[in-house]
N, C-alpha and C positions, 0 to 999 in steps of 0.2 A: 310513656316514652317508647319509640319502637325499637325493637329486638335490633343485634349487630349484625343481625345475617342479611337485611334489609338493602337492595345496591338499586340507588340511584342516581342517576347522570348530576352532578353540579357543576357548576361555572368552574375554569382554570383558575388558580391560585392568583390572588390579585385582584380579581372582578367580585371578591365576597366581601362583605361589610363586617369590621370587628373580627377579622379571622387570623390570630398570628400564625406563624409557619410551624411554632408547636403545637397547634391545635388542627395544621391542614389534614392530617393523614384520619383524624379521631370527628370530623363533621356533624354534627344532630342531622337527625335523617327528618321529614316536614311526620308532624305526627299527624292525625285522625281530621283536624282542624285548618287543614291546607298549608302552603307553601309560605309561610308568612316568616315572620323574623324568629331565625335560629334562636332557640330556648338555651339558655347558659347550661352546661351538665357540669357533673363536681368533676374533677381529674381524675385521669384515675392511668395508669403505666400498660397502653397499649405499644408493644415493639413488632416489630417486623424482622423476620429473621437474617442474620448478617447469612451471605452468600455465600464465605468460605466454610462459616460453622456445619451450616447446611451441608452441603455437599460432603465435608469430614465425615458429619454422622451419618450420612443416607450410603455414603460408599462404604464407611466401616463397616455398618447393618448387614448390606451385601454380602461385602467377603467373609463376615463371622459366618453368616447361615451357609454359602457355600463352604467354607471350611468344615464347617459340622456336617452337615450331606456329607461329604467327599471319607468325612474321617468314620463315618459310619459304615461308609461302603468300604472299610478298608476293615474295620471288626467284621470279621467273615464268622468265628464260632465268637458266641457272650456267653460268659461263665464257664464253665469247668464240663467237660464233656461228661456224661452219663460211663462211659466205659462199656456202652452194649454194642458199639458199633466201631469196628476197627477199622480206619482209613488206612495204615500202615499195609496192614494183607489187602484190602483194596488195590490201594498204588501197588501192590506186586503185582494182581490181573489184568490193570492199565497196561503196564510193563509188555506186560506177556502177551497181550490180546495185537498191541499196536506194533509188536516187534517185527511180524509179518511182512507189516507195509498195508498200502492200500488195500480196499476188500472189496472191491466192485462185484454185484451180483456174477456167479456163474465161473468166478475167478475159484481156483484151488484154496488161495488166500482165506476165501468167504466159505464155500459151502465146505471144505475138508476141515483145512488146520485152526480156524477158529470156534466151528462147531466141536472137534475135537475137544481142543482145549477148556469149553463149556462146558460139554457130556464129563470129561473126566474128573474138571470141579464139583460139579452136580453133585457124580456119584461118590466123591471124599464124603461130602456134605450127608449126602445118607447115610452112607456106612460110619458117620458120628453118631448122628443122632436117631440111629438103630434103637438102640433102648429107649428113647423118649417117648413122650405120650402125642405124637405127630407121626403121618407115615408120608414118604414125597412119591410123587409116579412123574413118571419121564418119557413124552411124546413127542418123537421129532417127526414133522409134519412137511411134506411137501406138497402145498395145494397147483391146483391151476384152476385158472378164472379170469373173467372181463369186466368192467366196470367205468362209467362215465362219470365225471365231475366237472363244475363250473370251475374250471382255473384257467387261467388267463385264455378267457372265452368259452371256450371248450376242450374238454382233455377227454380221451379216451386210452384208457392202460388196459394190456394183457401180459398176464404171465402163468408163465409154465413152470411149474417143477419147481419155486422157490422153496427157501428153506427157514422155517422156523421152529425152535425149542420151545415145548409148553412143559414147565413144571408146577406142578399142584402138590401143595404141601395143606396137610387137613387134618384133622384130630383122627386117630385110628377109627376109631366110630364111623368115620365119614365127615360130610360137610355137603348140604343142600345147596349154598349160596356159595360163591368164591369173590374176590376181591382180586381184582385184576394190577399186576405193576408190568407194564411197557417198556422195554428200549429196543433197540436196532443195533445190530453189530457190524451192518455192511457199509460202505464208505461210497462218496464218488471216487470218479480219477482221479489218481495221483495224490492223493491224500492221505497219511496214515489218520487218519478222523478219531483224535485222541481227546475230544472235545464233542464232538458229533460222531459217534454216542457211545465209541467204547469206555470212557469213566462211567455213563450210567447202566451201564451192563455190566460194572465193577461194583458200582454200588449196590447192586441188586443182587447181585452174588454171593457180597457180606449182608447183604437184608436178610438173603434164605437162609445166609447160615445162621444169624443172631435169630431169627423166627424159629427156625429146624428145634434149637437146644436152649426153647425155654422151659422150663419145669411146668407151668401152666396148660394145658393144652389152650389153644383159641375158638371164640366160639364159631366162626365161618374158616372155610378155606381161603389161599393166596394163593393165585395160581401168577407166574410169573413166564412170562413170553418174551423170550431172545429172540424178536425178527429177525431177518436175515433180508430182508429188501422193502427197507425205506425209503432209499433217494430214489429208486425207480419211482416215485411219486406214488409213495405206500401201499405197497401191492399186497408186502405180506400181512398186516394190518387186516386187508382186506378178504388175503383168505383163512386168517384165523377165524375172523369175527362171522364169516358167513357161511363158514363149511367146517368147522371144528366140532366136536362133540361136545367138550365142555363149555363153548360159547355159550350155550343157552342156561349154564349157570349165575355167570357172572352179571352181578349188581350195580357196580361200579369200575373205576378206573384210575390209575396213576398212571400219566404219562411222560417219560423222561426226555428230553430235548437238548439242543441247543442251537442258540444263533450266536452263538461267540463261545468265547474261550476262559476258561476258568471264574471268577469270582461268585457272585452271589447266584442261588439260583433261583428265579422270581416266579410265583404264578402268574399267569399270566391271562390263561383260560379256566374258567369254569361252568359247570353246568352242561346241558342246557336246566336253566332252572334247579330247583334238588338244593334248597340253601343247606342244607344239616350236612353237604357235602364241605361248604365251605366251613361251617359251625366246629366240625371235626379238624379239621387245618387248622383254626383260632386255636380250638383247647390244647391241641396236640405238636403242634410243630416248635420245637426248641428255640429256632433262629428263627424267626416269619419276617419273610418277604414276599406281599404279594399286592396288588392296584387293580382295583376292577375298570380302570380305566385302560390299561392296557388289555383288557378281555375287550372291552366294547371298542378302542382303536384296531386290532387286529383281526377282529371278528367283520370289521367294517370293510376289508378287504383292501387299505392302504397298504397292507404289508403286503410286497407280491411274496408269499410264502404261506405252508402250511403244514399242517402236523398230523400224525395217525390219530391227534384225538376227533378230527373230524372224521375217519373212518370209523371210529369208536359210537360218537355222536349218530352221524347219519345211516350207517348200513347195520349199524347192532344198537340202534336208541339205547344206550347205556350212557349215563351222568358220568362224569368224573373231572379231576384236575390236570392242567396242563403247567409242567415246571420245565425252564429253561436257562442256560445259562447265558448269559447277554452280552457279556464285557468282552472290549477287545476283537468284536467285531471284524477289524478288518484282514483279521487271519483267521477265518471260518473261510473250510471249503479249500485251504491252502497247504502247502506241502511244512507249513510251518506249525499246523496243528497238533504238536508233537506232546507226550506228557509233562515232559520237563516244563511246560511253561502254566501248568496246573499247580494249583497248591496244593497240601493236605490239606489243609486249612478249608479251605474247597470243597474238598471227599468228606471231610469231614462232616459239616456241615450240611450237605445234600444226606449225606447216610443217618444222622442226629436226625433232619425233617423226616425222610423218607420211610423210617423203620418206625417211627414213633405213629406218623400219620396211619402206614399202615397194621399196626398194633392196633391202635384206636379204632380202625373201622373194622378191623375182622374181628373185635371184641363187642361191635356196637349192634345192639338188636337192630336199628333201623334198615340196616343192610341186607335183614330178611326178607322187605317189602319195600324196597326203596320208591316204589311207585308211589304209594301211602302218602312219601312227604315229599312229593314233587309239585311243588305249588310256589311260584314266584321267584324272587333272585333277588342276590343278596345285595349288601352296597358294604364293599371292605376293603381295608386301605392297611398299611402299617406307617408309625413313624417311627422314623430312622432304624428300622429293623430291630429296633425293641420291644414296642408291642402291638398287638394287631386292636384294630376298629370294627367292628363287624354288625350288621343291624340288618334285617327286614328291609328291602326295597317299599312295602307300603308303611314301615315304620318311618324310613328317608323323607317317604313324602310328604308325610307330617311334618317333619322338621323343618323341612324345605316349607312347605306353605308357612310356619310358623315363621319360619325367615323373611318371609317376603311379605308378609304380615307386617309385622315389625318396622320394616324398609317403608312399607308405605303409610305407617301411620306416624312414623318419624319425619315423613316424607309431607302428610296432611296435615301434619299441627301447623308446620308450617307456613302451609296453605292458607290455614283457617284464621292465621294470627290477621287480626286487623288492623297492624301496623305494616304488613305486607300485602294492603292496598286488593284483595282479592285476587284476580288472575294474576298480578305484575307479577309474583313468583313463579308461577307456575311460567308465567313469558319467558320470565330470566333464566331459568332451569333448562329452555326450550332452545334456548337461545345456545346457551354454554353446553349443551349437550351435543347438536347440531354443528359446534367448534370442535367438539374433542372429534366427534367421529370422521369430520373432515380432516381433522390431523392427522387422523390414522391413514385415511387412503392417499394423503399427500406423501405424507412420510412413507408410507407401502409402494408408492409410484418410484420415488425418488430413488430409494433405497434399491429397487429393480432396476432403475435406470443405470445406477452403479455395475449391480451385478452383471447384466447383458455388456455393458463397456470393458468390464473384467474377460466376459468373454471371448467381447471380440478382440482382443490385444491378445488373446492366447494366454490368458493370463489362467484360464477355469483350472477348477480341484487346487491352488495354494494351499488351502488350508488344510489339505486332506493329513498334511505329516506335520502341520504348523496350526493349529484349529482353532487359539488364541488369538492370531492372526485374524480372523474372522468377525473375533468381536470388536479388535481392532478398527477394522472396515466396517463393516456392516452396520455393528453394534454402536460405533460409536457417529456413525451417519444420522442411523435413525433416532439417539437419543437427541443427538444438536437439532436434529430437523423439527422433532414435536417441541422443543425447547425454545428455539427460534419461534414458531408459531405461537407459542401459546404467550409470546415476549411480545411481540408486535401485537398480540390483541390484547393483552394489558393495555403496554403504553399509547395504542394508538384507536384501539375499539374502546375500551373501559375508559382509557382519562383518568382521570383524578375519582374514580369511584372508589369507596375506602377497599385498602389493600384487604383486610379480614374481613371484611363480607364477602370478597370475591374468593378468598379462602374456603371460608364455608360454604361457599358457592359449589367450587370445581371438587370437592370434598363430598357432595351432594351427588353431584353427575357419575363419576365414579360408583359410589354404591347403586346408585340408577341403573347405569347398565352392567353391572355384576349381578343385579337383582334380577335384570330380561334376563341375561343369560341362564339364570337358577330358573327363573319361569320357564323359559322355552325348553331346555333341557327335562325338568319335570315333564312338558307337556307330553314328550317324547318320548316318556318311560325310560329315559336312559339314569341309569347307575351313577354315572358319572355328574351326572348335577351336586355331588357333595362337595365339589370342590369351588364351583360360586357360593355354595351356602356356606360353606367355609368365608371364602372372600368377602362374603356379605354379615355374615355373624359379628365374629370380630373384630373388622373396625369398626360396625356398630357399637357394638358394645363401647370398644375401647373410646370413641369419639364421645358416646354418655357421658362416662365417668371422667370425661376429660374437658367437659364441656364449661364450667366455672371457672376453671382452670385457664382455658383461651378467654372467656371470655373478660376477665379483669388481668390478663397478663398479655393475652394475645403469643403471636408463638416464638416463645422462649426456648431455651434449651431444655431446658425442663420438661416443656410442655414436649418437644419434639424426643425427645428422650423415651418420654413415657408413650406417646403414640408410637414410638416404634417396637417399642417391648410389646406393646397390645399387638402390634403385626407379625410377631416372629411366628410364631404357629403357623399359621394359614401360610407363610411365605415362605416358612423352611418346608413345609409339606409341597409346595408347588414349585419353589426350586428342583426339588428331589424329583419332580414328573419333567421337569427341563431337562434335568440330567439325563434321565431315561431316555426321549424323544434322542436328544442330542446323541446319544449313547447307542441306539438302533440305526438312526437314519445317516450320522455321518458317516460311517462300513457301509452302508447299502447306496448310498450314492457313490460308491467307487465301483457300483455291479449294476448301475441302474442302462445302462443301455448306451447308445451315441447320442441317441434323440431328445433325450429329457435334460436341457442345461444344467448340471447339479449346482453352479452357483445360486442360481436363480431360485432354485428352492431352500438351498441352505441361506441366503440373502432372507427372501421370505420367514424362515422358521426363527432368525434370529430376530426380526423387526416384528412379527407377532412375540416374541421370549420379549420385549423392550416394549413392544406395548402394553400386555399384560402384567409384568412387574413395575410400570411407572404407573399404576393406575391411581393406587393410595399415595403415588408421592406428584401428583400433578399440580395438586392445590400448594404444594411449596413455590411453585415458581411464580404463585399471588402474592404467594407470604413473602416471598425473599425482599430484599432489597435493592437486587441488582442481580443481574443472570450474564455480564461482560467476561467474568473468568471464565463461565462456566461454558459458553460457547467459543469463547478464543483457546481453552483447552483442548473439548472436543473437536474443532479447527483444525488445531495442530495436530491432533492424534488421527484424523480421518487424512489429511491430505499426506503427513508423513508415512502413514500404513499404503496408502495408496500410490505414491510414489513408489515404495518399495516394491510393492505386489508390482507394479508396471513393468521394472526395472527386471521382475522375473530372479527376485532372491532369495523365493520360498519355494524350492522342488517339491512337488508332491509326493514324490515316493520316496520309500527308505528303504536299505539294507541291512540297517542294525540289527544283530541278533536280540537285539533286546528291547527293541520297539520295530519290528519292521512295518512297513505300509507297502505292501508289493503293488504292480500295477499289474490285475489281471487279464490275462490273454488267450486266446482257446486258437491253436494250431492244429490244423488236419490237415494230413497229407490225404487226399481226396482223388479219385480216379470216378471222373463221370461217363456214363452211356446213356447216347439219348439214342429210343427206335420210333421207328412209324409207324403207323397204323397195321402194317404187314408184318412186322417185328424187325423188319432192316432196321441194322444201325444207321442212323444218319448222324451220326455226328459223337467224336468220344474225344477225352483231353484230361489232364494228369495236370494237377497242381497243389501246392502249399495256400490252404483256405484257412482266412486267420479273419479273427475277427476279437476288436477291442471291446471290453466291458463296461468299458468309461468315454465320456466324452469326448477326452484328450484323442482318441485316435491312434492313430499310429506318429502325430508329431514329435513326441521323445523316444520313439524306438529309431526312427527317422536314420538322425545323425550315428546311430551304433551300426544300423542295415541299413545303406541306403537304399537297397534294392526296393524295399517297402515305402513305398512313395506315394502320393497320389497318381501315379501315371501306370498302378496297378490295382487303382480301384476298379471295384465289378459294383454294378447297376443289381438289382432286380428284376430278372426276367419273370414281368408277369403272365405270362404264356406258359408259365411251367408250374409244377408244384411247388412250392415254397422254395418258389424264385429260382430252383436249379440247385439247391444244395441241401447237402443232409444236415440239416437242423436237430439235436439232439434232444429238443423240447422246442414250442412251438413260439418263439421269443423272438420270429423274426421281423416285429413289428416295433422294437427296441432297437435291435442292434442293425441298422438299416446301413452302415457304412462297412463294407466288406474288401476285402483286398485279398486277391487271386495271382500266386507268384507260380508260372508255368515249369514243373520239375517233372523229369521222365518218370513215366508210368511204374509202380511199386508190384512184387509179384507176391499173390498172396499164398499163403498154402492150408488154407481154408474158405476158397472163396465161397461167395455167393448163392443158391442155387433157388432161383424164381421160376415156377411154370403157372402157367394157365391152365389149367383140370379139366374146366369146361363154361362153356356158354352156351345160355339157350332163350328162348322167350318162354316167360310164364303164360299162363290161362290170362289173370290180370294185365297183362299191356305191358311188363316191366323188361326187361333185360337182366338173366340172374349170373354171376360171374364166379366159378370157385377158381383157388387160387392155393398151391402150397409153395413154403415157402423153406429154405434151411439154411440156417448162419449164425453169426454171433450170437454171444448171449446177450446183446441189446440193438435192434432194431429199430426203424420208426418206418409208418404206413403214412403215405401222403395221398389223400385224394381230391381231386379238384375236377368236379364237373363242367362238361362245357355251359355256355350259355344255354338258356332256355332247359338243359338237362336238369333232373332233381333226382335226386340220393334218395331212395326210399325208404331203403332196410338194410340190417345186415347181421351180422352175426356175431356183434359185439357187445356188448352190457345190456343193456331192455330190449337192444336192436332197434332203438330209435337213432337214425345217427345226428352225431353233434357235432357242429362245426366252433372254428376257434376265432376272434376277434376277426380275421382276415376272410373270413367267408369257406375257407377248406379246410379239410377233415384230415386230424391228425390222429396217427397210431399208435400208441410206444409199445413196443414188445421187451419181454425180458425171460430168459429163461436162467435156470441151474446149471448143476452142471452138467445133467445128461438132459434129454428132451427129446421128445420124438418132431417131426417135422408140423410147423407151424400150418392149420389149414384156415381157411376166411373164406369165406365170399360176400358178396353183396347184389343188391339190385337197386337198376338206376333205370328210369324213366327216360326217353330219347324226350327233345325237344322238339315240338312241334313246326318248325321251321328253321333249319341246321343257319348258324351263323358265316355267311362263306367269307366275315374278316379273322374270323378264328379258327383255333386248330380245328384237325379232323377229327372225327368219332363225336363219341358222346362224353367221354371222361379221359384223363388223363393219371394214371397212377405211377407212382414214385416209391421203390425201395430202397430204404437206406443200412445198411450197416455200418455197426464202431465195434472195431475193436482195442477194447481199454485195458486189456492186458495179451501177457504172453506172444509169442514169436511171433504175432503178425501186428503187437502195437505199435512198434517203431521200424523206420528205413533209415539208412543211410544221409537219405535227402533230409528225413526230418531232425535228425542227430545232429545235424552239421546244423542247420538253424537255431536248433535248442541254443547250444552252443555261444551261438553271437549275441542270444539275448543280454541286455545286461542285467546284474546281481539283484538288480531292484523291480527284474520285472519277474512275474511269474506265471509261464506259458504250460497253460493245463495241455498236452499235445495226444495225440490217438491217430490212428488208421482211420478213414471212413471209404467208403463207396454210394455211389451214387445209380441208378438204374430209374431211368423212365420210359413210358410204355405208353401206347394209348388205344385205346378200342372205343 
């Protein structure tokens, strides 16, 4: 007799000889012997599952496992705190650090009264632990330096005179080796940065104290570094790590972060390589939360963002971990990042990891040579912040091959059975495989074609303060769309083929490509392949032990009961990676630019979340009985949600103080001068330079200023340096839609002062240019060669120069709060025949100043704007100037 898994085409009901309508669904398939007359089989209680049962259990399935995710990220401390680490005096230094206000490098705020506040903690913290068997030293460091890095194209930062705290706390004896713990005390604009990073500069303050006054001495030193300028796109990082004295001790590294506001705080980054880094997290950390998938998502460079641990990594080859706090997103970087919306619960839990982890490694001999055990990378996960998973990357791969092993000899028997006619399996496998993937880019098309329509009606970012709404739409397009499909090629490709062979059919296809995916991911050395080998183990497994089970009951409640218990693992762990994704990317589409539709991607991210969670439940819609509620439900829920979203009843933004979703805004009151090649001014103008972070634009600011309209959009002048405006990082390749409102000229009482030093020809052919320069403490250098001209050299980080996505070279300067006058030059190569549709000279240079604090940040003009904004928008506003030059 041949196997149930066995599907071939038979006549419609009717056209078979001796077949009653009880026996149509349950057929003899022809066995070894040909197509001859059906062989009688005993009866035996094959059911097809009812339609509503189904979908009861597959949704209850769902909402339990997101319930449990959701309820786990809400246990921030498990169990009963140790009592080494006090979040209470913590949240006092939160308190006290943020009360200032903003800390923008070179601000009073940053380098005086917050460094104060730290020195004077510090030195309590000594004069306790005086008698101990620990001694601390205290170096406050103000480097200056240049340096190039790959961010968005090309970045080149200089600073002067930044400020950072290095305390080294060591057994009296000394300490060869140190153990480095990171955070940053300085803020952007307008932000008291109560979340980014003054809690981790709290936390690290009760670390030194709990370390300072333990009775043990330890056997390495901890040296702990309060930078003082990290948004400047981690400068001081840069010159601890490459000009400190005690740099060349330190082994490793803890780096403190955040991209959002309070809750759990997750690792994120690890290594490079160095697993006994991660091995020391497993054994040591209280609460563990950490995903090696988010190290290899964020390391991929998806995230437009990054952390001092890559100046850690790249400029001081030191190993270590990167902890961040994630949640809540969309008030990072906003004037709502305030303590109050922290928990202890929070501190608490970061202080539990942070002190423990670093106990553990200043006590761990490996830390002595950590070179020794830098060999490979680890593959670690936690579930639900209970307990950590942790294993050898070429241990993984073992498993992973074992897995796929497995998959394909599960996949061969089948093959081989000689009731399954030789290749026909393999045909029919080829076949239903070739279905599902077409579904996906049907349903991916469709599901787009939704979100750009959302677009164009003005309807983009709904969900941004309604995000349910989304699944609403999206989510429930794309389940009815694969649903639909895989319904018309039952009833209309399959026919009358028995419903449970086609069951185990699409049940096959599934683990098939869960199984490429685990292959291909292996082949790629990527970490992250545990999570198909997950998807691949398990419902193997469970499918085994369940397989008598279907095949003399076929699928029951029972049976469906029990194959969904076999899934909860692998599906509550990859819900918990949905959350994540969803949980970074929905905040950073409200800052992603004008250019990039964020429906379209959030459209996308939820129709990949609904393709890869229907994967194990595809083969229901063989099994079911009927699939009529199930898409006249999703029907009504797609066209209802979509009516609404049209109708425009979901605002994106909010003012609650208890969930807000601001819309953010960057306002400069802006004063341009543009000279010519002789230095005359040709051309000067004063205006209010705003630019939207979001797609939306300026259409809901609109109706509150009408002034801001499209009939004060500004273009891109590509004849200038980044377009004519002082760009405060080099993002003008995002935010492409600008509006220019002309307000009389602002009087500064620190302006500006740019000179030219000298020009001359070198021996080699070049053009060499010095240049000093004196102004704020945050500057940007813009350079843009003419045609046919080339940039040679100059006199910033290796003095190769680097250009940024748009083809010109961007500067960012920062200084302290004292600094002597910024000096540069460079050499540039003339063009071998001058372009006469372009400008004159050979290059074209651009100085920008901002001022982001004190008597020159605000006018009149820009106050009275502020002002009109409404409650829900939140307009980061500053001083700039503008100066371009050409030679």
């Amino acid at each position: 007799m041949e196997s149930d898994t066995t599907i071939r085409r038979i006549k419609p009901y009717g056209t078979q000889n001796n077949v009653s309508k009880r026996d149509k669904g349950s057929l003899e398939q022809c066995g070894n012997n040909g197509c001859g007359e059906a062989k009688k089989k005993p009866e035996v209680s094959l059911y097809l599952l009812n339609e509503g049962i189904g979908v009861v259990l597959v949704a209850v399935f769902i909402f339990l496992l997101w319930g449990l995710v959701h309820l786990s990220l809400q246990q921030l401390v498990i169990g009963k705190s140790t009592g080494e680490f006090n979040a209470i005096r913590a949240r006092k230094h939160l308190e006290k650090i943020t009360s200032v206000g903003p800390r923008p490098v070179g601000s009073v705020e940053n380098e005086v009264l917050t460094v104060n506040y730290l020195l004077e903690q510090i030195e309590h913290i000594r004069a306790e632990a005086a008698t101990g068997p620990h001694s601390i030293s205290v170096d406050v460091q103000r480097p200056t330096g240049s340096f190039s890095i790959d961010f968005l194209g090309g970045f080149t930062s200089y600073y002067d005179k930044v400020t950072n705290i290095a305390v080294k706390l060591e057994p009296k004896a000394g300490a060869k080796h140190l153990m480095l713990a990171n955070c940053h005390f300085d803020t952007v604009a307008n932000s008291p940065g109560a979340s980014d990073d003054a809690v981790s500069c709290a936390v690290m303050l009760e670390v030194l104290h709990s370390l300072a006054n333990l009775s043990t001495p330890l056997l390495h030193g901890v040296l702990f570094l309060f930078n003082g300028a990290e948004e400047n796109v981690l400068q001081a990082s840069h010159g601890f790590i490459t000009q400190h004295p005690w740099a060349s001790q330190v082994r490793a590294f803890l780096n403190l972060e955040a991209a959002g506001v309070g809750g759990k705080e997750v690792v994120f980054q690890t290594g490079p390589e160095n697993p006994w880094l991660v091995q020391a997290y497993v054994q040591a950390a209280k609460h563990p939360f950490a995903s090696v998938v988010g190290q290899e998502v964020f390391q991929s460079g998806v995230i437009p963002s990054d952390t001092d641990f890559r100046i850690y990594r790249d400029f001081g080859n030191i190993p270590g971990i990167d902890l961040a706090f994630i949640e809540n997103g969309f008030i990072y970087h906003t004037k709502y990042d305030t303590p109050d919306r922290i928990l202890t619960d929070s501190i608490q839990r970061a202080g539990d990891n942070i002190l423990a982890v670093l106990k553990h490694l200043a006590m761990s001999e490996k830390l002595a040579d950590s070179s020794e055990y830098r060999h490979g990378n680890m593959v670690f996960f936690d579930l639900l912040g209970v307990f950590m998973v942790a294993y050898p990357a070429r241990v993984g791969t073992i498993i992973n091959c074992m897995a796929t092993m497995a998959t394909f000899f599960f996949l061969g028997k089948k093959c081989s059975l000689p009731s399954n006619g030789g290749l026909r399996y393999v045909r029919d496998l080829a076949c239903a495989t070739g279905l599902v993937v077409m579904s996906w880019f049907i349903t991916l098309l469709s599901v787009l074609i939704v979100a750009v329509l959302v677009s164009l009606l003005g309807r983009s970012m709904f969900w941004y303060n309604h995000f349910y709404m989304s699944i609403c739409l999206y989510g429930a397009a794309s389940t009815g769309k694969m649903v639909l499909i895989h319904t018309l090629a039952k009833n209309l490709y399959y026919g009358s083929v028995r419903r449970l062979a086609l069951g185990d059919l699409f049940f096959d296809v599934s683990l098939l490509l869960w199984c490429c995916a685990l292959v291909y991911l292996t082949s790629q050395g990527l970490c992250s392949a545990y999570v198909p080998m997950l998807m691949v183990a398990f419902p193997l497994a469970t499918k085994l032990l369940l397989s008598r089970e279907f095949k003399q009951r076929g699928a029951t409640v029972t049976y469906t009961v029990l194959y969904l218990l076999g899934l909860a693992l692998p599906y509550v762990h990859f819900m918990f990676l949905i959350w994540v994704v969803f949980e970074i990317f929905t905040p950073i589409l409200g800052r992603s630019g004008t250019e990039i539709p964020p429906d379209v991607v959030l459209a996308s991210l939820v129709t990949l979340g609904t393709i890869f969670l229907s994967s194990f439940f595809l083969h229901f819609i063989y099994l079911a009985k009927g699939t009529k509620w199930i898409l006249t439900g999703l029907g009504t829920v797609f066209t209802v949600a979509f009516i609404l979203v049209s109708c425009g009843l979901f605002f994106p933004y909010a003012d609650d103080p208890a969930s807000p979703r601001p819309k953010r805004v960057f306002v400069q009151h802006t004063t341009r001068t543009f000279h010519g090649l002789n230095g005359e001014v040709e051309k000067r103008d004063s205006g209010l330079w705003i630019n939207s972070f979001d797609y939306t634009g300026m259409s809901y600011i609109t109706p509150h200023i009408p002034e801001l309209n499209d009939t004060i959009r500004t273009k891109c002048q590509e004849d200038l340096p980044f377009c004519g405006y002082p760009w405060f990082l080099p993002v003008k390749f995002l935010v492409k839609k600008n509006w220019y409102l002309p307000v009389p000229e602002m009087s500064l009482k620190s302006p500006i002062e740019f000179k030219l030093l000298s020009k001359h020809e070198t021996d080699w052919g070049t053009t060499k240019l010095m240049f000093e320069v004196k102004g704020p403490s945050h500057m940007s250098l813009y350079l843009m060669p003419h045609r046919g001209a080339v940039l040679s050299s100059w006199s910033f980080g290796d003095g190769t120069p680097k250009f940024d996505l748009s083809g010109e070279y961007f500067i960012f300067y920062s200084h302290g709060l004292e600094s002597p006058a910024w000096n540069f030059w460079f050499e540039i190569q003339a063009p071998s025949s001058p372009d006469p549709s372009g400008p004159e000279g050979m290059i074209s240079v651009a100085i920008a100043s901002h001022y982001f604090f004190g008597e020159d940040q605000k006018t009149p003009e820009l106050n009275e704007m502020l002002e009109r904004f409404p409650k829900w928008a939140f307009p980061s506003s500053w001083v700039s100037t503008y100066h371009m030059y050409r030679y």
